[in-house]
C-alpha positions as CSV (number, residue, x, y, z in Angstrom):
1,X,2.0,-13.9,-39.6
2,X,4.0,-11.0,-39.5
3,X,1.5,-8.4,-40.0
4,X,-0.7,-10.1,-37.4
5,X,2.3,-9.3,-34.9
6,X,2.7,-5.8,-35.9
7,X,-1.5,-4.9,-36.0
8,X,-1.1,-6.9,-32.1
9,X,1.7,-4.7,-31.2
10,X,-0.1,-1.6,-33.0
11,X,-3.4,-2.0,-31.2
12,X,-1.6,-2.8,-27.8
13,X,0.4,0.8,-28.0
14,X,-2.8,2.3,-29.2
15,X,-5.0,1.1,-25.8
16,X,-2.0,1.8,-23.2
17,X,-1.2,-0.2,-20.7
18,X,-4.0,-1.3,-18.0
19,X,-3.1,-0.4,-14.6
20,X,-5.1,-2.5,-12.3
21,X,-4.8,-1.2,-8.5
22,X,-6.6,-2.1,-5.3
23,X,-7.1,-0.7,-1.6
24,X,-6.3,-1.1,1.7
25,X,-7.7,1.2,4.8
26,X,-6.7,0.4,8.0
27,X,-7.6,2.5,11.1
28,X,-8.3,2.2,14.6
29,X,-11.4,4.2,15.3
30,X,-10.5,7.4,16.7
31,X,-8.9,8.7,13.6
32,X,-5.6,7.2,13.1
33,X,-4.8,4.7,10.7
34,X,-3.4,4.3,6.8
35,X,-4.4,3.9,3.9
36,X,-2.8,2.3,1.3
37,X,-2.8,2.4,-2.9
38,X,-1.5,-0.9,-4.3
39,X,-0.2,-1.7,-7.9
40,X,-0.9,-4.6,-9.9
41,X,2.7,-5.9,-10.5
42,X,4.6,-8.7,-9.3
43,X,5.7,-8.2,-5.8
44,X,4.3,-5.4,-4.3
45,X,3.8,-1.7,-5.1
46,X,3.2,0.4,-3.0
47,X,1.8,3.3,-5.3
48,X,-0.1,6.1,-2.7
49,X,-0.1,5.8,1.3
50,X,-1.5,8.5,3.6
51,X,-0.5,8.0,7.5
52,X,-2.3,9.9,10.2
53,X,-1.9,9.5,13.9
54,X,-2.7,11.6,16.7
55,X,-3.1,14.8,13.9
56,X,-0.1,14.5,12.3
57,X,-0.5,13.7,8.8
58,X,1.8,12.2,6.1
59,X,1.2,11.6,2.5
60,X,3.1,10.5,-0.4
61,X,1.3,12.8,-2.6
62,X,2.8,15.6,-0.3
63,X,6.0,14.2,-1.1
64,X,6.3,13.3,2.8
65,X,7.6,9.9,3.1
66,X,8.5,7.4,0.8
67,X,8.4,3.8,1.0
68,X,12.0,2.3,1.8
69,X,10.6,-1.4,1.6
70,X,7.3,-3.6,1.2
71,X,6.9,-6.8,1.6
72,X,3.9,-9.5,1.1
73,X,3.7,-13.3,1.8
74,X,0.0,-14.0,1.7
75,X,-0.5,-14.1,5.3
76,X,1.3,-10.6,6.1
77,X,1.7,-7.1,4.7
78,X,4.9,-5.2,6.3
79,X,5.7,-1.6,4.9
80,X,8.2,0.7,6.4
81,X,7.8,4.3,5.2
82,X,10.8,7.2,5.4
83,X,11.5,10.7,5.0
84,X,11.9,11.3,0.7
85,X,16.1,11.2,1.6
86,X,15.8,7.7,3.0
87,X,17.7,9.3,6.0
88,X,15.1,7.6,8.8
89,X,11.6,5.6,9.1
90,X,9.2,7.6,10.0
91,X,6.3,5.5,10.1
92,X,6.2,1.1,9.9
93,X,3.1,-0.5,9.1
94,X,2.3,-4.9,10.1
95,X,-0.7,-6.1,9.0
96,X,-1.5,-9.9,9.0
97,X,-4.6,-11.8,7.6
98,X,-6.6,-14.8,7.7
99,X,-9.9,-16.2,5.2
100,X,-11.6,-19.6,5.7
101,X,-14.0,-20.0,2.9
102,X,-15.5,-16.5,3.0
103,X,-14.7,-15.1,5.5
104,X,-11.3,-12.7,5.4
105,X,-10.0,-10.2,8.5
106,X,-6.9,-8.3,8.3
107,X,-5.7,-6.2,11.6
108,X,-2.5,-5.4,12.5
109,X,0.2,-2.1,13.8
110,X,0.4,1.3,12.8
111,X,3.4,3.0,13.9
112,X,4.0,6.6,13.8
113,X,7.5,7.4,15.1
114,X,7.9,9.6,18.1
115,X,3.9,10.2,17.8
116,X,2.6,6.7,19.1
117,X,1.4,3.3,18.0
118,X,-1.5,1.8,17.0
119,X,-4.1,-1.3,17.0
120,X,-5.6,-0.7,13.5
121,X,-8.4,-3.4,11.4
122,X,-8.8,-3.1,8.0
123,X,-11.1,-2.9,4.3
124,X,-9.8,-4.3,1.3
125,X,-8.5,-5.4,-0.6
């Protein structure tokens, strides 16, 4: 029994860990939206997010805002985003969603502060 745990812990550091992620893209048709890299883990994970509005651009992977806290319930996504100090949000995203057998619509608010606001739909996940 023992070496059965040991060859299960072997072959499970061998393979690595699966990280399973999905997408969200929300934008409201002229060019301004978010989109969103999600992490498999309980709660949520917000692992990549790129904001644009009116040209101004911010990214994670730039190291341009970090998010200061998510939050999912099934029928509603909020995210607030802030500068990498957590000094000030700089951007707050609200999406809700509905699905009725198999159908499923998600919409919701971008908003970009001190650059505007936004009606945004969205793809995925």
């Amino acid at each position: 029994m023992r070496s059965l745990s040991l060859a299960a812990l072997v072959a499970l550091a061998l393979t690595g860990g699966a990280q399973a992620t999905s997408s969200i893209s929300c934008h409201d048709g002229n060019g301004n939206g978010v989109d969103l890299g999600l992490g498999n883990v309980p709660g949520m994970a917000i692992i990549s997010a790129t904001v644009v509005g009116e040209g101004t651009t911010l990214s994670m992977a730039d190291d341009q805002i970090s998010t200061s806290q998510a939050f999912a319930d099934g029928e509603s996504i909020r995210i607030d985003f802030t500068d990498p100090n957590l000094e000030g949000v700089l951007a707050r995203v609200r999406l809700f969603q509905a699905d009725e057998e198999i159908d499923f619509v998600m919409a919701g608010t971008l908003e970009l502060v001190g650059v505007g606001a936004y009606a945004v739909t969205c793809e995925g996940p």
